[in-house]
C-alpha positions as CSV (number, residue, x, y, z in Angstrom):
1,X,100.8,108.5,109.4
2,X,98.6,105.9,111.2
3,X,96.9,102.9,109.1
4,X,92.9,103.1,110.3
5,X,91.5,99.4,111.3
6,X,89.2,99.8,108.2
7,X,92.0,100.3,105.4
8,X,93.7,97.2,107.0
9,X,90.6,95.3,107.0
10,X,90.0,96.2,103.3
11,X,93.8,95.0,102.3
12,X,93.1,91.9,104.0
13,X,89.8,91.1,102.4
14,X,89.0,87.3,101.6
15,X,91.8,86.3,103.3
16,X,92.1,83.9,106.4
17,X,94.8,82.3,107.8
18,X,94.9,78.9,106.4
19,X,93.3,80.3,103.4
20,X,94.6,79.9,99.3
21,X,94.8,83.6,98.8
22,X,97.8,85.4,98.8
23,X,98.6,89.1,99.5
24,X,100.7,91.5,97.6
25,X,102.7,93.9,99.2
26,X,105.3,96.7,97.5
27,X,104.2,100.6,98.8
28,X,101.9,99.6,101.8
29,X,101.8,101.2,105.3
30,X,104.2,98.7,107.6
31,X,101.0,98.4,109.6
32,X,98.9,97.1,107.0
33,X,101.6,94.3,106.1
34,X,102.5,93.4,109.7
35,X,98.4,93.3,110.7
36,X,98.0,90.8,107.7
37,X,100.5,88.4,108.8
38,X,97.2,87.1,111.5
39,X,94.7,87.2,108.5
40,X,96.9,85.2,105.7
41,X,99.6,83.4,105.6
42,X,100.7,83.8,101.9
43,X,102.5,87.1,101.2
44,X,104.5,88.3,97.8
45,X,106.5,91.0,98.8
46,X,107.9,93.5,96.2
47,X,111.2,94.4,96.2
48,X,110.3,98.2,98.1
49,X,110.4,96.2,100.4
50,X,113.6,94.3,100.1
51,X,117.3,94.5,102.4
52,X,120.4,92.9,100.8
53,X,118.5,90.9,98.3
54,X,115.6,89.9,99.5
55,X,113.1,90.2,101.7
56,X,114.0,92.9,104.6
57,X,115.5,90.5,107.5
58,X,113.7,92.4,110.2
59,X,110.0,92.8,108.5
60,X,110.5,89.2,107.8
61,X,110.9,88.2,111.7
62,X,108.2,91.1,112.4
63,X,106.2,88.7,110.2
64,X,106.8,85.4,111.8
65,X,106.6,86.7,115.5
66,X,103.3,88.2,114.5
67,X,102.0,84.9,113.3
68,X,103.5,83.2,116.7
69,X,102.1,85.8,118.7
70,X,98.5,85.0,117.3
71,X,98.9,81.7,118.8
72,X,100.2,82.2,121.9
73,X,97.0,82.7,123.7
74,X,97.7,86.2,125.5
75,X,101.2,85.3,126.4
76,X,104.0,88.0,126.7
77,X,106.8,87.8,124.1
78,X,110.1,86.7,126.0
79,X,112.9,85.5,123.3
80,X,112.8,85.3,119.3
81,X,115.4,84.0,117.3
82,X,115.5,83.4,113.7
83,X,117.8,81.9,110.9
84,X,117.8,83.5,107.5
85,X,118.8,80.2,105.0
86,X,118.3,82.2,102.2
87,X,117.1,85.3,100.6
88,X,113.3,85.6,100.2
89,X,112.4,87.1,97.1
90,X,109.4,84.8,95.7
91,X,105.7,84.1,97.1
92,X,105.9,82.9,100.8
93,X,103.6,81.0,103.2
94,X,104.2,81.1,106.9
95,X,103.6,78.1,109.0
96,X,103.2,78.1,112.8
97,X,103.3,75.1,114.9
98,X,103.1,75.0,118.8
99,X,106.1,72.9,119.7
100,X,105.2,72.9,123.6
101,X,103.2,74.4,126.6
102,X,103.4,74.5,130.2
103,X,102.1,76.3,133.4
104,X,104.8,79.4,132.3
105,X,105.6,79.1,129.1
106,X,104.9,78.4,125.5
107,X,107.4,77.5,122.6
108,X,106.5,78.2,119.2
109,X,108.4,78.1,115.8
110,X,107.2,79.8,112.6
111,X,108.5,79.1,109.1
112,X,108.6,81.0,105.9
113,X,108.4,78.6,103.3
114,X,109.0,80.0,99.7
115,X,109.1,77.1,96.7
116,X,109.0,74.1,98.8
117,X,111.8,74.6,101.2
118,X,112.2,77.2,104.5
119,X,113.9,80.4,103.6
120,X,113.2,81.7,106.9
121,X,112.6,79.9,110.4
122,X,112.4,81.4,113.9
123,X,111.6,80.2,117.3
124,X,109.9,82.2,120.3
125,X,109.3,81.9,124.0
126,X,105.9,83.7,125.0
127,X,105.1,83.3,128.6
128,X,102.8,84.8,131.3
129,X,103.5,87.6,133.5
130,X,105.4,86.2,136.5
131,X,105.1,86.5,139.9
132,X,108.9,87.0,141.0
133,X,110.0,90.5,142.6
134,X,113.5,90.6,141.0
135,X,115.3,93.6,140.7
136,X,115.1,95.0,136.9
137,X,119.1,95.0,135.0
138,X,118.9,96.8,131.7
139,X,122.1,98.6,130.2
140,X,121.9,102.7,130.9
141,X,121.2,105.2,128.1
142,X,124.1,106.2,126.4
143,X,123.9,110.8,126.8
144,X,122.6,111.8,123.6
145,X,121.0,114.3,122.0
146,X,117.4,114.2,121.2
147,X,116.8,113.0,117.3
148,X,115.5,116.7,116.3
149,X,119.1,117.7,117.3
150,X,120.9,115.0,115.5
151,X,121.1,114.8,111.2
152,X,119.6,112.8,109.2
153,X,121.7,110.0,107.4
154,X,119.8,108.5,103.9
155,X,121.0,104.8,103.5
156,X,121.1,104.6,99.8
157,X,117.9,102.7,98.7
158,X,119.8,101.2,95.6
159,X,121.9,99.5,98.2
160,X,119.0,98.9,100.8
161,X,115.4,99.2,99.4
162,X,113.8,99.2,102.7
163,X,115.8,102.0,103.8
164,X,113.3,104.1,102.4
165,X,110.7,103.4,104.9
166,X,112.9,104.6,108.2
167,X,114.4,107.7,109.4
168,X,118.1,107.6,110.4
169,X,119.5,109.8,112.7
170,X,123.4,109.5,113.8
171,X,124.6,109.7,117.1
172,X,128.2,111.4,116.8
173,X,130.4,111.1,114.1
174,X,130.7,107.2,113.2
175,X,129.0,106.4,109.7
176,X,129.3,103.7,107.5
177,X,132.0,102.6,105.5
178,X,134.4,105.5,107.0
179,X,137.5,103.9,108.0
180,X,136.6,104.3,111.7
181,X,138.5,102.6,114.4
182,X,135.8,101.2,116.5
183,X,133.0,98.8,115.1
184,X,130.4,100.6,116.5
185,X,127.4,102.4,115.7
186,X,124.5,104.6,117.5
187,X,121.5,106.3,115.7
188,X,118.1,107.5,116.5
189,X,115.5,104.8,114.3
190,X,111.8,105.8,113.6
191,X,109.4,104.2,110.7
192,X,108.3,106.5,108.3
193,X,104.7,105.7,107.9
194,X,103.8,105.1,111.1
195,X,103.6,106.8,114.2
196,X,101.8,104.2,116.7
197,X,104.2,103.2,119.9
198,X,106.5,100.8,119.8
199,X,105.7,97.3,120.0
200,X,107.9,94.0,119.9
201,X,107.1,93.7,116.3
202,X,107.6,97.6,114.7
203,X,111.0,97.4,117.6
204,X,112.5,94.2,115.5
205,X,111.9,95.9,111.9
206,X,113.9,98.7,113.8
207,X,116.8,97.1,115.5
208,X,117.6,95.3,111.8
209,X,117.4,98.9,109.7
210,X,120.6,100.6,111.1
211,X,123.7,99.4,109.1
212,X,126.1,96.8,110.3
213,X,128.4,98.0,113.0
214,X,131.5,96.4,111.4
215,X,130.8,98.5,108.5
216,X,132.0,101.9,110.3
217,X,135.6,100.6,110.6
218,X,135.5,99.7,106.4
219,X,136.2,101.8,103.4
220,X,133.9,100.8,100.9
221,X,130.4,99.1,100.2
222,X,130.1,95.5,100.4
223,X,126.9,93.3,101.6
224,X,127.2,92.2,105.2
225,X,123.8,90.3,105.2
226,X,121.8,88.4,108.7
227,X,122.3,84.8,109.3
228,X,120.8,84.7,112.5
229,X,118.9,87.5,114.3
230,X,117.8,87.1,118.1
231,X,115.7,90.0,120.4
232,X,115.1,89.8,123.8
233,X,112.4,92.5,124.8
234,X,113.6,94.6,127.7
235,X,111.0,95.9,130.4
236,X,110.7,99.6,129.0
237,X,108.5,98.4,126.1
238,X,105.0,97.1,127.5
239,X,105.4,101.2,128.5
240,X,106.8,102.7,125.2
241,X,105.4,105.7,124.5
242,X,107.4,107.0,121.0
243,X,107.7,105.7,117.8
244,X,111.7,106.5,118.3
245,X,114.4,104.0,119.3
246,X,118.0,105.0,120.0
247,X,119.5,101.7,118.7
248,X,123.6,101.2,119.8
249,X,125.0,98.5,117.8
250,X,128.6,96.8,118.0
251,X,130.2,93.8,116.6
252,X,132.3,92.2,119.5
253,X,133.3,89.6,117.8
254,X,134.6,89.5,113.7
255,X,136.9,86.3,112.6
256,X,139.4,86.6,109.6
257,X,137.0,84.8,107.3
258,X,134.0,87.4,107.5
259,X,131.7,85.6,110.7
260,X,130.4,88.8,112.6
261,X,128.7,88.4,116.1
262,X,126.8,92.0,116.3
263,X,125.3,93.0,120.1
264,X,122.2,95.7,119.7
265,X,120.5,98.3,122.6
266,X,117.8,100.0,122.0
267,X,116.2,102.9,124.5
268,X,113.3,104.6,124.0
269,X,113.5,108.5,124.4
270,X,112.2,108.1,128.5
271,X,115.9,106.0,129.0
272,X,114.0,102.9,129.2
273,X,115.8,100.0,127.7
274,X,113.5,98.5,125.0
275,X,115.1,95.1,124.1
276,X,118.5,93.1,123.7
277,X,119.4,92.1,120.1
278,X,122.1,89.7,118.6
279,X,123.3,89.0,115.0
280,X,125.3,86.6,113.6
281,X,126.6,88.3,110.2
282,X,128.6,87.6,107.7
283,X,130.7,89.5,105.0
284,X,129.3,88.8,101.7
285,X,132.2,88.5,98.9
286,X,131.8,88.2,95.4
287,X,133.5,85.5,93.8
């Protein structure tokens, strides 16, 4: 389903950025609460909406990049990176500041600040379209099968809340917390409630909703929560035509005591590369 401008106006109602009134979400469309991070900037977000813990580390980037974006003055998204200090579970207020501007580029950072202190900062390059002719690089398509042909995979939402609100579909036979050998995971991604094309924002709620990599090659659950999450669109999107992403994610890189370093893909279904993704993860243990 789509999200009509007048039901996201009416969510949004008496709120302005820079404004005292907060916004509630739990059940809403993802459109609604991604178009309200330009009209507010104080957001409670109900645990429907939650990852490991807390706020959903993806939605919570979608949030901050949208408020970047609504500074940026028409600029094209080029690099967003944020660090996830801690879980975000109470009311938040975002905070944008313009940290620099030049002929080519702007830099922005955005925080979410929740009882006095940052939970959640980022930091984004927006810049105009250039005027190079460089030949494109982008990473082929892995050969798939379409999603209709592929089954669906429910990520338990006592585990994940937020898994509710996508459709997973595997690629091949690596799953979660199977034993595999290879740390390595490929699925076809779609939102639930919403059907628009892909943009930067709905792609970075996506590229966080597939499970960690490093979890195919373990035997049991255990929390393997987002320190730092980085995209880089790729030059498929400004043409994305699909809700879908195939999303290919791998840990490279996993030390002794838990530190994951996670590369992510994502096509759409045309074979156009979409974006470039890192995270830096790390095995949650219970002491």
């Amino acid at each position: 389903m789509t999200i009509e401008t007048k039901e996201l106006t009416a969510l949004v109602t008496g709120a302005s950025r820079g404004s005292a009134t907060s916004i509630s979400f739990d059940d809403q469309p993802i459109a609604a609460i991604l178009g309200a991070s330009v009209s507010s900037d104080r957001f409670t977000i109900g645990p429907a909406l939650w990852g490991f813990g807390g706020v959903h580390g993806g939605l919570a980037l979608a949030l901050l990049t949208a408020a970047m974006r609504d500074r940026a003055r028409g600029r094209i998204l080029r690099h967003v990176s944020a660090q996830f200090k801690r879980p975000l579970r109470d009311e938040l207020e975002i905070d944008v500041s313009e940290d620099g501007s030049g002929k080519t580029a702007s830099w922005l950072s955005a925080r979410a600040m929740a009882k006095g202190s940052a939970a959640v900062t980022a930091s984004a390059v927006f810049a105009a379209a250039g005027s190079a002719d460089a030949a494109p690089v982008s990473p082929p398509m892995p050969s798939v099968p379409p999603p209709a042909d592929c089954p669906v995979f429910t990520i338990p939402p006592e585990f994940v809340p937020f898994a509710r609100r996508t459709e997973v579909r595997p690629v091949g036979t690596a799953r979660p917390f199977i034993g595999a050998a290879e740390p390595e995971l490929t699925a076809w991604l779609r939102l639930v409630d919403d059907d628009l094309p892909l943009d930067e924002i709905r792609l970075m709620v996506l590229m966080d909703s597939l499970p960690p990599s490093y979890a195919a090659v373990l035997h049991a659950p255990v929390p393997i929560p987002t320190v730092m999450y980085s995209v880089t669109p790729g030059a498929g999107l400004a043409t994305a035509a699909s809700p879908w992403i195939l999303l290919r994610a791998r840990t490279g890189v996993a030390s002794r005591d838990g530190w994951l370093d996670e590369r992510l893909d994502a096509w759409g279904p045309d074979g156009q590369h979409l974006a470039a993704g890192e995270q830096l993860r790390i095995i949650a243990t219970r002491r």
